[in-house]
CHARMM internal coordinates of N, CA and C (Angstrom, degrees):
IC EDIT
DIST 1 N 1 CA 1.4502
DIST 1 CA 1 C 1.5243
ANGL 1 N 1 CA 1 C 108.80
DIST 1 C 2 N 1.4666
ANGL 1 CA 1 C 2 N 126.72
DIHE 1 N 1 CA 1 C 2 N 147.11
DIST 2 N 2 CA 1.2833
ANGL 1 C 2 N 2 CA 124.51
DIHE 1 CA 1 C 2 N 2 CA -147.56
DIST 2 CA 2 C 1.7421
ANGL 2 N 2 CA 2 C 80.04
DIHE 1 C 2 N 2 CA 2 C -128.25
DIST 2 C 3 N 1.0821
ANGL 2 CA 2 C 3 N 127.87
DIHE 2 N 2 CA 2 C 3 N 87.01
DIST 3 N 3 CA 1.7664
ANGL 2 C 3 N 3 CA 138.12
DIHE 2 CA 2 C 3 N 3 CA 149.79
DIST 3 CA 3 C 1.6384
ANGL 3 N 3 CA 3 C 128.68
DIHE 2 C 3 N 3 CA 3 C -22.97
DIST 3 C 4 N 1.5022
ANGL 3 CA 3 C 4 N 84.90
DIHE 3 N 3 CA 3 C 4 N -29.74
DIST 4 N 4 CA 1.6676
ANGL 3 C 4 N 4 CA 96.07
DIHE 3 CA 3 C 4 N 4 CA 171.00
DIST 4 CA 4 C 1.6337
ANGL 4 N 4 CA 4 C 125.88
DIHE 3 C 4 N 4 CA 4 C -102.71
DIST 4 C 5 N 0.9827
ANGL 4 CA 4 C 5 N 103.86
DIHE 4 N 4 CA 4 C 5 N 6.96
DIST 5 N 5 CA 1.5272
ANGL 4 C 5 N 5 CA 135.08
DIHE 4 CA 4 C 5 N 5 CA 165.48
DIST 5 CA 5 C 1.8564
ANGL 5 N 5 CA 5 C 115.46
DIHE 4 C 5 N 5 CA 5 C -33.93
DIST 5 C 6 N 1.3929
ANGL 5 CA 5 C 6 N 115.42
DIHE 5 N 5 CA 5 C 6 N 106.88
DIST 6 N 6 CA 1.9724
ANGL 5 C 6 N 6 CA 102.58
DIHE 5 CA 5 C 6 N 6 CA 149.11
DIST 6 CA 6 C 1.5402
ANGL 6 N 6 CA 6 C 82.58
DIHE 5 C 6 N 6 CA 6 C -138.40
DIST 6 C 7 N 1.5735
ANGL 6 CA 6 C 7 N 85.57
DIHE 6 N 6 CA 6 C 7 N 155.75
DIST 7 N 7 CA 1.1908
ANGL 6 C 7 N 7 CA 147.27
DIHE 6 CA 6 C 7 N 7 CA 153.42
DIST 7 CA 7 C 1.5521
ANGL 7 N 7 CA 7 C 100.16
DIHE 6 C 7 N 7 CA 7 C -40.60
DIST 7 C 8 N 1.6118
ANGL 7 CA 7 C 8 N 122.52
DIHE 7 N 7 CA 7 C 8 N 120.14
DIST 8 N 8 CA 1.5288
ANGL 7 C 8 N 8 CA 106.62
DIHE 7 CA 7 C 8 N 8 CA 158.11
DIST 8 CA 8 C 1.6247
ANGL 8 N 8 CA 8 C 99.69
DIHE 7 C 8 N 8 CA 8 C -132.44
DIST 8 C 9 N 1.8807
ANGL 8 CA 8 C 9 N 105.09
DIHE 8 N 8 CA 8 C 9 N 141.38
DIST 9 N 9 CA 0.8978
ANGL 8 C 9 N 9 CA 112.93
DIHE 8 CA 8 C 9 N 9 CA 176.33
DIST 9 CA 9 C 1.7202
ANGL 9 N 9 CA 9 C 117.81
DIHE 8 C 9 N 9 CA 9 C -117.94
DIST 9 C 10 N 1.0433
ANGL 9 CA 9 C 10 N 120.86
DIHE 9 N 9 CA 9 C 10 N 128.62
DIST 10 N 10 CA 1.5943
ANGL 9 C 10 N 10 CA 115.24
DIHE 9 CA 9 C 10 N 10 CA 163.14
DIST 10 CA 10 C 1.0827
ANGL 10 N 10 CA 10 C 127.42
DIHE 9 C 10 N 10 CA 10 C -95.58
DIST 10 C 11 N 1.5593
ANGL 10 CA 10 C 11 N 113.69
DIHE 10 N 10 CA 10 C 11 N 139.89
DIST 11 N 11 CA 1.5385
ANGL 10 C 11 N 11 CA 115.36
DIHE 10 CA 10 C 11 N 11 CA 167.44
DIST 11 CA 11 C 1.4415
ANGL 11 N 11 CA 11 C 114.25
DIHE 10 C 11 N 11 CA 11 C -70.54
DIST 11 C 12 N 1.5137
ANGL 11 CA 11 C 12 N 103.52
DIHE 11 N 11 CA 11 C 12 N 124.24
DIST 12 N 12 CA 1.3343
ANGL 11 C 12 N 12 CA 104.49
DIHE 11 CA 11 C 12 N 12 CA -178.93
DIST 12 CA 12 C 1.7399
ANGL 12 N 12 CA 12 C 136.08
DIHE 11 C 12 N 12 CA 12 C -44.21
DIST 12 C 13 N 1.6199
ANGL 12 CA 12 C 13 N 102.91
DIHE 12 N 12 CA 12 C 13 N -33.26
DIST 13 N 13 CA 1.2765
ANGL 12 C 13 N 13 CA 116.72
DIHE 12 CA 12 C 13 N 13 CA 176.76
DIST 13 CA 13 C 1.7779
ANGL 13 N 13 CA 13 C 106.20
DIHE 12 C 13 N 13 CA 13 C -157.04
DIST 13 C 14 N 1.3046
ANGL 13 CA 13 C 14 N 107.28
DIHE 13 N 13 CA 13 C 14 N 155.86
DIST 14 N 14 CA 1.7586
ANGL 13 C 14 N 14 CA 98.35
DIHE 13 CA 13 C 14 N 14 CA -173.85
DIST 14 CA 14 C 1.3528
ANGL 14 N 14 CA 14 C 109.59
DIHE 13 C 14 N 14 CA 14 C -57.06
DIST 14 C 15 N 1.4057
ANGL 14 CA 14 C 15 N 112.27
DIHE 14 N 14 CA 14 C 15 N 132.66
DIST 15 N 15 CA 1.8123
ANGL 14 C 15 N 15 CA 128.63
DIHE 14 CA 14 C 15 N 15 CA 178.62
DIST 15 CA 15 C 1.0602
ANGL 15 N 15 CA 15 C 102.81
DIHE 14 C 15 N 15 CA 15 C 46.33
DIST 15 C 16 N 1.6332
ANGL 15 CA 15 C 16 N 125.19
DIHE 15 N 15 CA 15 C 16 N 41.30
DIST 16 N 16 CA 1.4283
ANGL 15 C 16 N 16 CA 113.13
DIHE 15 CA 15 C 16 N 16 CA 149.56
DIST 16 CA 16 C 1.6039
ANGL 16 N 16 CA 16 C 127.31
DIHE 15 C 16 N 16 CA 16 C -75.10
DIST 16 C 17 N 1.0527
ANGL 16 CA 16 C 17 N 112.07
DIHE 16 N 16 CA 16 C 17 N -16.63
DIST 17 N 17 CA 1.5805
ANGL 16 C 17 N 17 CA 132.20
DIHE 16 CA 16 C 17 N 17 CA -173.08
DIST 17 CA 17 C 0.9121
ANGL 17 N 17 CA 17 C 119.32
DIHE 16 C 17 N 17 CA 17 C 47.00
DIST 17 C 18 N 1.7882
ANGL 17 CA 17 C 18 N 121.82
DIHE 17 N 17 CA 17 C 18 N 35.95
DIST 18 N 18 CA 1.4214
ANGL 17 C 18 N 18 CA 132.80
DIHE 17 CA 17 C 18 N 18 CA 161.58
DIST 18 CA 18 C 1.6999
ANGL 18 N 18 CA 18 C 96.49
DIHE 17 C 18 N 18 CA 18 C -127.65
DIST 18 C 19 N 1.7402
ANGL 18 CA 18 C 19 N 98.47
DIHE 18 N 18 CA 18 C 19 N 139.60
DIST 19 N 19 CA 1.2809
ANGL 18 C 19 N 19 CA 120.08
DIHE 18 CA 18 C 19 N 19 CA -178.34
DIST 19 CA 19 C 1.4879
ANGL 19 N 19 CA 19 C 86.11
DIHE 18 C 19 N 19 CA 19 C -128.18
DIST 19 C 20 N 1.8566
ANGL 19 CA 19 C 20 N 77.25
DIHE 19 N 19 CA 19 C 20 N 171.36
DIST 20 N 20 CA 1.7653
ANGL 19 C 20 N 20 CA 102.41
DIHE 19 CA 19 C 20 N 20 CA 173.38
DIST 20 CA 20 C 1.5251
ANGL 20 N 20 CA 20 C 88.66
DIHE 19 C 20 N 20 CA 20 C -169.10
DIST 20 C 21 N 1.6924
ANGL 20 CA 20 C 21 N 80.62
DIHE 20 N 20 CA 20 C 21 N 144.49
DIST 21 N 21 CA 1.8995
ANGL 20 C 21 N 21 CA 114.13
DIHE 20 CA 20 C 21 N 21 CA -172.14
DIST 21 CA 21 C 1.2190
ANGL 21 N 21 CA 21 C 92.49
DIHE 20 C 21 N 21 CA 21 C -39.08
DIST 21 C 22 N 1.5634
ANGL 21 CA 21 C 22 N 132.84
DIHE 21 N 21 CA 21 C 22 N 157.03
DIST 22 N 22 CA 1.5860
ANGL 21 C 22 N 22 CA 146.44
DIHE 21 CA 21 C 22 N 22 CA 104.88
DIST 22 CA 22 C 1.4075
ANGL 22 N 22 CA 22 C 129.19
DIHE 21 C 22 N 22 CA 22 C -28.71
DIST 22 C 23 N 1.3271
ANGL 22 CA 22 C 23 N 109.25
DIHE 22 N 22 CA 22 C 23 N 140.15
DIST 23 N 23 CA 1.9884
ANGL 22 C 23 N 23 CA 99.11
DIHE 22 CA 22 C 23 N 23 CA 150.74
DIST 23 CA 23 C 1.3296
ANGL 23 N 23 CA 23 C 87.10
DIHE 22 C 23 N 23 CA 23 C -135.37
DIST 23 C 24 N 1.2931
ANGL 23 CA 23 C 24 N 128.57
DIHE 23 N 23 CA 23 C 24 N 45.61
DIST 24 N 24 CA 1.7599
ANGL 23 C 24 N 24 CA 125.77
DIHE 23 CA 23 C 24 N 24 CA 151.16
DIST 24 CA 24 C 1.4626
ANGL 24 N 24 CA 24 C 95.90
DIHE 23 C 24 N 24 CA 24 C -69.89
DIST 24 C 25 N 1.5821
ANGL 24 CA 24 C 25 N 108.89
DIHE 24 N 24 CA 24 C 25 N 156.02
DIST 25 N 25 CA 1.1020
ANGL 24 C 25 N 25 CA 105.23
DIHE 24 CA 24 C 25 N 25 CA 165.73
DIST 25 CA 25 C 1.6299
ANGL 25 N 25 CA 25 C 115.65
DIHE 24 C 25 N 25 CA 25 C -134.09
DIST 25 C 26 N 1.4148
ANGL 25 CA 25 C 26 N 104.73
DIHE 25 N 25 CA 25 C 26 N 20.77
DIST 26 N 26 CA 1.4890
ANGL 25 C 26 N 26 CA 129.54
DIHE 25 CA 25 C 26 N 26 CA 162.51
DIST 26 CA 26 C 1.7081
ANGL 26 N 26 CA 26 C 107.53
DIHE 25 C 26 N 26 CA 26 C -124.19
DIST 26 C 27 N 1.3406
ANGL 26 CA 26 C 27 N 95.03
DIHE 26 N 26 CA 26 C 27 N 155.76
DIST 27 N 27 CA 1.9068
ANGL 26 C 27 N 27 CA 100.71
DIHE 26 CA 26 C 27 N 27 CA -179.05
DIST 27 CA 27 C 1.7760
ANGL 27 N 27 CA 27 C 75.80
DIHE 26 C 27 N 27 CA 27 C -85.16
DIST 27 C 28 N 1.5471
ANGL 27 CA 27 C 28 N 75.36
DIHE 27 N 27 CA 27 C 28 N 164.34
DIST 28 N 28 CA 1.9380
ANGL 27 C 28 N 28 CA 115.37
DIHE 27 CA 27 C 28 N 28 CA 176.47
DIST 28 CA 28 C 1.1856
ANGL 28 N 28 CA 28 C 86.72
DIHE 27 C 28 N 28 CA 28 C -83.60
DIST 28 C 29 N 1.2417
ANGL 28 CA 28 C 29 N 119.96
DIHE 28 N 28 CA 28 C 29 N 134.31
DIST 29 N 29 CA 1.8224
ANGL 28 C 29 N 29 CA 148.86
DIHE 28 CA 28 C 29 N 29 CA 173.38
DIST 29 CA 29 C 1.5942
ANGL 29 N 29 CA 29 C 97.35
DIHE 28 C 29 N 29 CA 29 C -74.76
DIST 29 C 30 N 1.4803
ANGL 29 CA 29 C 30 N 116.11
DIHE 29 N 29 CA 29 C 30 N -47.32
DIST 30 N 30 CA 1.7173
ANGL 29 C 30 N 30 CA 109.60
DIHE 29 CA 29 C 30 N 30 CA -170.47
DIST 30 CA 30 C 1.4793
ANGL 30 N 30 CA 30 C 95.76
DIHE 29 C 30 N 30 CA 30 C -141.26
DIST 30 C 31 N 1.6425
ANGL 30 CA 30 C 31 N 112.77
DIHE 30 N 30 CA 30 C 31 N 164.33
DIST 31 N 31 CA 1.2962
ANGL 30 C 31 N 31 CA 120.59
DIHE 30 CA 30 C 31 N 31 CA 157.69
DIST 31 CA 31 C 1.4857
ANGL 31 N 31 CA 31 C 102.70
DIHE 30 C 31 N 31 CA 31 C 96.42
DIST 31 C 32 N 1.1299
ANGL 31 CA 31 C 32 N 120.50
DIHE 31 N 31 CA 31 C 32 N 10.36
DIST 32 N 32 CA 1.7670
ANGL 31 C 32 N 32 CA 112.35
DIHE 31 CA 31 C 32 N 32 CA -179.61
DIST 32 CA 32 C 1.5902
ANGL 32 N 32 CA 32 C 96.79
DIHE 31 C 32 N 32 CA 32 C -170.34
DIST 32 C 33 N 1.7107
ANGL 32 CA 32 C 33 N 103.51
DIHE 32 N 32 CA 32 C 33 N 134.81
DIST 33 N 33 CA 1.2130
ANGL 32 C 33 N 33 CA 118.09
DIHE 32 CA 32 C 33 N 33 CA 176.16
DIST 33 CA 33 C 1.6547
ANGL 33 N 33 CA 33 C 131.52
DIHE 32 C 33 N 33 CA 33 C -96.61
DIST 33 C 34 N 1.6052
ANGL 33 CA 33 C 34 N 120.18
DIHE 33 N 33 CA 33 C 34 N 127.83
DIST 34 N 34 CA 1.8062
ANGL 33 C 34 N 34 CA 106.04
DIHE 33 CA 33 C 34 N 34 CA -154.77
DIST 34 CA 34 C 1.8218
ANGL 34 N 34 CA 34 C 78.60
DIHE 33 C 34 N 34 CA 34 C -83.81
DIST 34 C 35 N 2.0649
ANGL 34 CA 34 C 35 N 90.52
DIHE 34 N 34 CA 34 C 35 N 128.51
DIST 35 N 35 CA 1.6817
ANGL 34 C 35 N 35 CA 96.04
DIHE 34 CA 34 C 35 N 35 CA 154.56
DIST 35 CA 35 C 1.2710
ANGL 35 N 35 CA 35 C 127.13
DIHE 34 C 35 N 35 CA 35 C -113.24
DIST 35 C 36 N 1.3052
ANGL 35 CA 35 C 36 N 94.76
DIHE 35 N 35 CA 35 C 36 N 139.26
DIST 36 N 36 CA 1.3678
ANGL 35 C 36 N 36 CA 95.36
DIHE 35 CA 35 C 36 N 36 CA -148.02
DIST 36 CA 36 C 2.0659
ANGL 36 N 36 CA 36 C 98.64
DIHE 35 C 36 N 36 CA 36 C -99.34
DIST 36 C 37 N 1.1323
ANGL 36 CA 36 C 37 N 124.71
DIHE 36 N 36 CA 36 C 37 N 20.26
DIST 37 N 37 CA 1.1049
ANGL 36 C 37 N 37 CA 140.43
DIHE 36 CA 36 C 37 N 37 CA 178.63
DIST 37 CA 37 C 1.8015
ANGL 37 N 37 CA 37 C 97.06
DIHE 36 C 37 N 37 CA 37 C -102.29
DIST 37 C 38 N 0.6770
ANGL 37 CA 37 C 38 N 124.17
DIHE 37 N 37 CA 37 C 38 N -33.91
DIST 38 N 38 CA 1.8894
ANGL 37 C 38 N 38 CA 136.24
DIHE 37 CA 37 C 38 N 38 CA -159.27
DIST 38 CA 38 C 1.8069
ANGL 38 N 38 CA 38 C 92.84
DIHE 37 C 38 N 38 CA 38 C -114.20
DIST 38 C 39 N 1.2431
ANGL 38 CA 38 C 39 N 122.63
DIHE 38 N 38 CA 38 C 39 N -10.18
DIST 39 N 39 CA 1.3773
ANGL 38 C 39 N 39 CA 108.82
DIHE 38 CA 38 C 39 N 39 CA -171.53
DIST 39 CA 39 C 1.5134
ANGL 39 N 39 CA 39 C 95.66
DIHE 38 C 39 N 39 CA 39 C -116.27
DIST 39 C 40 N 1.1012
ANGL 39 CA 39 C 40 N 121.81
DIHE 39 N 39 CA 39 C 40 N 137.69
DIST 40 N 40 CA 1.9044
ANGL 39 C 40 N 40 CA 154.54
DIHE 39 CA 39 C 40 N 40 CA -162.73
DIST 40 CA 40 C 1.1047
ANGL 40 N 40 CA 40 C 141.18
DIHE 39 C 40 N 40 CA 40 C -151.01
DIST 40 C 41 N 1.5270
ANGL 40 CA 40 C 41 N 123.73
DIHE 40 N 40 CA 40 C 41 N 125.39
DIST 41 N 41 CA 1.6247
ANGL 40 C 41 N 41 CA 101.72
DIHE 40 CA 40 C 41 N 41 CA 165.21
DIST 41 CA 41 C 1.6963
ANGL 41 N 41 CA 41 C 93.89
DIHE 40 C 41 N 41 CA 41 C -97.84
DIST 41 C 42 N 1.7199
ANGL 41 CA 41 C 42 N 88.80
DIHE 41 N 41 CA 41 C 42 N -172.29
DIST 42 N 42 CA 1.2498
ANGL 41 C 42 N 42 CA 91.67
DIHE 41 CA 41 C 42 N 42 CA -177.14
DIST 42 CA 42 C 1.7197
ANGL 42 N 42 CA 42 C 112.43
DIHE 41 C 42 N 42 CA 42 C -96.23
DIST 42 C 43 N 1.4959
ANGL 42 CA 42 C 43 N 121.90
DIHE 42 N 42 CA 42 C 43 N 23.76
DIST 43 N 43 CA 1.6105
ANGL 42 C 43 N 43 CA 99.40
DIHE 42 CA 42 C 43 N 43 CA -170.48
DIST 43 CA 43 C 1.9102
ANGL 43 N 43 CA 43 C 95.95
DIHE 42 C 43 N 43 CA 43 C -148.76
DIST 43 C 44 N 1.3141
ANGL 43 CA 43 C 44 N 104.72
DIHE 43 N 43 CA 43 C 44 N 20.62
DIST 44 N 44 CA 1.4694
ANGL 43 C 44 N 44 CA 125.12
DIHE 43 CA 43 C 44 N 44 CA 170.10
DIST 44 CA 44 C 1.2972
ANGL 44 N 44 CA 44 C 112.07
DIHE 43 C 44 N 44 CA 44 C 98.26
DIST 44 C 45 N 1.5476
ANGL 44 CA 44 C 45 N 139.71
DIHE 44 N 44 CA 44 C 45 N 28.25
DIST 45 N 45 CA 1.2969
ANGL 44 C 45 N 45 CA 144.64
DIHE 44 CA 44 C 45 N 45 CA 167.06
DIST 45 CA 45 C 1.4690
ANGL 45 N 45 CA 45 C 113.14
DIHE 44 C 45 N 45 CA 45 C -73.50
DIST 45 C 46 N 1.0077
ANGL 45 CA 45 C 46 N 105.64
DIHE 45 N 45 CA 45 C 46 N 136.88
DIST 46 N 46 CA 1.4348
ANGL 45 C 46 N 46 CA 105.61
DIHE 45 CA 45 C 46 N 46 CA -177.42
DIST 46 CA 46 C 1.5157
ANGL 46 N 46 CA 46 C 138.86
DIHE 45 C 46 N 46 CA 46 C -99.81
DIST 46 C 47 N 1.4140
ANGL 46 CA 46 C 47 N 148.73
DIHE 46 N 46 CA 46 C 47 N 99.95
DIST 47 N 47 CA 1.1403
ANGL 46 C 47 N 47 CA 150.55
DIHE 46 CA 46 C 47 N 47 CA -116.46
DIST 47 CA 47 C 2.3060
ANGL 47 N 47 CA 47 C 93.62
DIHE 46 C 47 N 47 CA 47 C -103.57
DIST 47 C 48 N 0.7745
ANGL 47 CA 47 C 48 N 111.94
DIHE 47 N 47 CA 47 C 48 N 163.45
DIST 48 N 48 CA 1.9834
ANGL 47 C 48 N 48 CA 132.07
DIHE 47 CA 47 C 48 N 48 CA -174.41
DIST 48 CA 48 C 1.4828
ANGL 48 N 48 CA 48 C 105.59
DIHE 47 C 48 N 48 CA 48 C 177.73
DIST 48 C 49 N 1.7208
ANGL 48 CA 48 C 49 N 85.12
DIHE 48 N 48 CA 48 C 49 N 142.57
DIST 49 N 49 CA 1.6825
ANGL 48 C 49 N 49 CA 95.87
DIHE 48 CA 48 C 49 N 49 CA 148.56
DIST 49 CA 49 C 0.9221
ANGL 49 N 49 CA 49 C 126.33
DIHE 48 C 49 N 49 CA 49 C -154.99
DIST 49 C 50 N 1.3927
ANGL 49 CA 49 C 50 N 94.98
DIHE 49 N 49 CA 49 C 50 N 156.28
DIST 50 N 50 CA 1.8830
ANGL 49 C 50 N 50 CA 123.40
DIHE 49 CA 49 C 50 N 50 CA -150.87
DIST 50 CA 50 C 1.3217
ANGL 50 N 50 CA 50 C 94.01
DIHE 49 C 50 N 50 CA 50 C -68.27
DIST 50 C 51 N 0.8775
ANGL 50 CA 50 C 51 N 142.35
DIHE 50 N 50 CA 50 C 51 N 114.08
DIST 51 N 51 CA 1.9448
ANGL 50 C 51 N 51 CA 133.74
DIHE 50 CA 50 C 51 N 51 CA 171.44
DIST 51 CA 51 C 1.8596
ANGL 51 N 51 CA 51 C 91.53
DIHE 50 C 51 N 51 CA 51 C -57.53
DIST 51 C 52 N 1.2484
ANGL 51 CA 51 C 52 N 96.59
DIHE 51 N 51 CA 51 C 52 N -63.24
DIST 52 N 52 CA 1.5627
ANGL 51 C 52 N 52 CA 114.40
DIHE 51 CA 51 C 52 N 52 CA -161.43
DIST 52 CA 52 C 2.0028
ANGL 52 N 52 CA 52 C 103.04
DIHE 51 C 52 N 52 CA 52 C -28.62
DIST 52 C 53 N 1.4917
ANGL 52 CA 52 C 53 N 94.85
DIHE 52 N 52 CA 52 C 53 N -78.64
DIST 53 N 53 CA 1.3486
ANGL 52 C 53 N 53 CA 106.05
DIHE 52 CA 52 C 53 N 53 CA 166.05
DIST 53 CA 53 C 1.7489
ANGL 53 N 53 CA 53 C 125.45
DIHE 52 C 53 N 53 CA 53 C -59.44
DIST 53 C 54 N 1.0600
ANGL 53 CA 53 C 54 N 110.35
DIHE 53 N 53 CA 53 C 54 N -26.24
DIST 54 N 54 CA 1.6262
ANGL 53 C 54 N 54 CA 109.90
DIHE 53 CA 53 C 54 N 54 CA 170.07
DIST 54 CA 54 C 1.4518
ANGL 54 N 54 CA 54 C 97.47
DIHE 53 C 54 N 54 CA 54 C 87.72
DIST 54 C 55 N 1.2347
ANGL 54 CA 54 C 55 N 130.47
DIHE 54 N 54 CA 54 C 55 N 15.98
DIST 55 N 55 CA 1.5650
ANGL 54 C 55 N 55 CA 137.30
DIHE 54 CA 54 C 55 N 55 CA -159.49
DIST 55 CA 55 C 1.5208
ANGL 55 N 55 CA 55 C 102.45
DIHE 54 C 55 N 55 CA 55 C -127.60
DIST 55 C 56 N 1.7015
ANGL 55 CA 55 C 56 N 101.16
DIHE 55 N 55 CA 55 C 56 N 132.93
DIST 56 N 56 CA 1.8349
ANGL 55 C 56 N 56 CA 103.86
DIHE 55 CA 55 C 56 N 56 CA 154.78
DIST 56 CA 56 C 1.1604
ANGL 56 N 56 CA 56 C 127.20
DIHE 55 C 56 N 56 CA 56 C -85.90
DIST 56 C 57 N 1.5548
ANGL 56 CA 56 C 57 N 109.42
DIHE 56 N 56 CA 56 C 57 N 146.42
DIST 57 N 57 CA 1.7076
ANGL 56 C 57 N 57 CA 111.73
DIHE 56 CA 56 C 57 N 57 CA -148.74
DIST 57 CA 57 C 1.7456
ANGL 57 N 57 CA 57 C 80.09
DIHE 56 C 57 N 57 CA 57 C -112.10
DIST 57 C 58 N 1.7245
ANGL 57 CA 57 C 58 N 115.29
DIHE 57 N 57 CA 57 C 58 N 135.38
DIST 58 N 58 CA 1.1563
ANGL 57 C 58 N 58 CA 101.40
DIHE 57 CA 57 C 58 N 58 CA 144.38
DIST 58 CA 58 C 1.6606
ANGL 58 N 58 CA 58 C 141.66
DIHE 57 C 58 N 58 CA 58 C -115.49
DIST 58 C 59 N 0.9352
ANGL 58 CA 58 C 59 N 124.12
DIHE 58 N 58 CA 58 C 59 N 131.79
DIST 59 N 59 CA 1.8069
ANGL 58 C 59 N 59 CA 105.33
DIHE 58 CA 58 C 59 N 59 CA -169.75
DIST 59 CA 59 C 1.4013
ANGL 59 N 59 CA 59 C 101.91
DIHE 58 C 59 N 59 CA 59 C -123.36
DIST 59 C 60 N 1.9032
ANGL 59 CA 59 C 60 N 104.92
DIHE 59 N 59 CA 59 C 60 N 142.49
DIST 60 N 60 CA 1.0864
ANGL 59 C 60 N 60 CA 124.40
DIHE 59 CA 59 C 60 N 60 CA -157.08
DIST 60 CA 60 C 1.2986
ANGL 60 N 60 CA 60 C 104.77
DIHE 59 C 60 N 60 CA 60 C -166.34
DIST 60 C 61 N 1.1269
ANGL 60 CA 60 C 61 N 121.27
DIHE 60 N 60 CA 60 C 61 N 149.74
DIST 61 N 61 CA 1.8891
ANGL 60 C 61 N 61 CA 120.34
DIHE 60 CA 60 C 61 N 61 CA -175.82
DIST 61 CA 61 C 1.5489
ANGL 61 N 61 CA 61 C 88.46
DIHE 60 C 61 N 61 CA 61 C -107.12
DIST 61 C 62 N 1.5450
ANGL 61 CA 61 C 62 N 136.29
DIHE 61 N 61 CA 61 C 62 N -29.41
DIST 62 N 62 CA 1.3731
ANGL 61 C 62 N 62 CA 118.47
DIHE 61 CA 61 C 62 N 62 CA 162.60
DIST 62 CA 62 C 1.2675
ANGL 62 N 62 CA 62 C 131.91
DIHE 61 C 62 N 62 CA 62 C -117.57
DIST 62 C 63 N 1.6750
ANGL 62 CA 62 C 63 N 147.69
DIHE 62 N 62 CA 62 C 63 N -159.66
DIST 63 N 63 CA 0.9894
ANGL 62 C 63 N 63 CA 151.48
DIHE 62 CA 62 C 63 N 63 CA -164.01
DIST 63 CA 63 C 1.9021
ANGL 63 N 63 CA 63 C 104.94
DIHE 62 C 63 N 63 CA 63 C -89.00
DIST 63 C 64 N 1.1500
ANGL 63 CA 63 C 64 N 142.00
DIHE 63 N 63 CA 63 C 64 N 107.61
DIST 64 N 64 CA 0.9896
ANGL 63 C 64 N 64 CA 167.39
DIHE 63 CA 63 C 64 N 64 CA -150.61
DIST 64 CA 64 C 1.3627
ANGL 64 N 64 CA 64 C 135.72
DIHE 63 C 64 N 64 CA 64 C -105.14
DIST 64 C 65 N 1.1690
ANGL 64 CA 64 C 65 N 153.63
DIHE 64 N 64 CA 64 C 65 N 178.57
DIST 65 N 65 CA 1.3604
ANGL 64 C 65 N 65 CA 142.09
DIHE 64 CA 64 C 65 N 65 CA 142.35
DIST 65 CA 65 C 1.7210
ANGL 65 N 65 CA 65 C 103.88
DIHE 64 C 65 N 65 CA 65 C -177.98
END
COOR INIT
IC SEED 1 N 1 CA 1 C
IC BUILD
């Protein structure tokens, strides 16, 4: 089991408000925006991203997913 693990989903087309899972296993560099309203764990951790690093940050005082 890989601990460092998310889930990525894309919207199929702009404001369609249907997604479907990823099997990227890098984020897209261009062409898609991280929302951070639609992005979650499940036990109140909170999802960001770093523009700088190109990376999602998660923060959480416990173990998460």
């Amino acid at each position: 089991m890989n601990i460092n693990a998310l889930t990525m989903m894309y919207e199929t087309s702009p404001d369609s408000g249907e997604y479907q899972v990823s099997s990227d296993v890098t984020w897209a560099q261009e062409g898609y925006v991280f929302n951070s309203v639609l992005s979650k764990c499940e036990n109140g951790g909170v999802l960001s991203w770093n523009d700088e690093t190109k990376r999602v940050i998660m923060s959480s005082n416990t173990s998460d997913k």
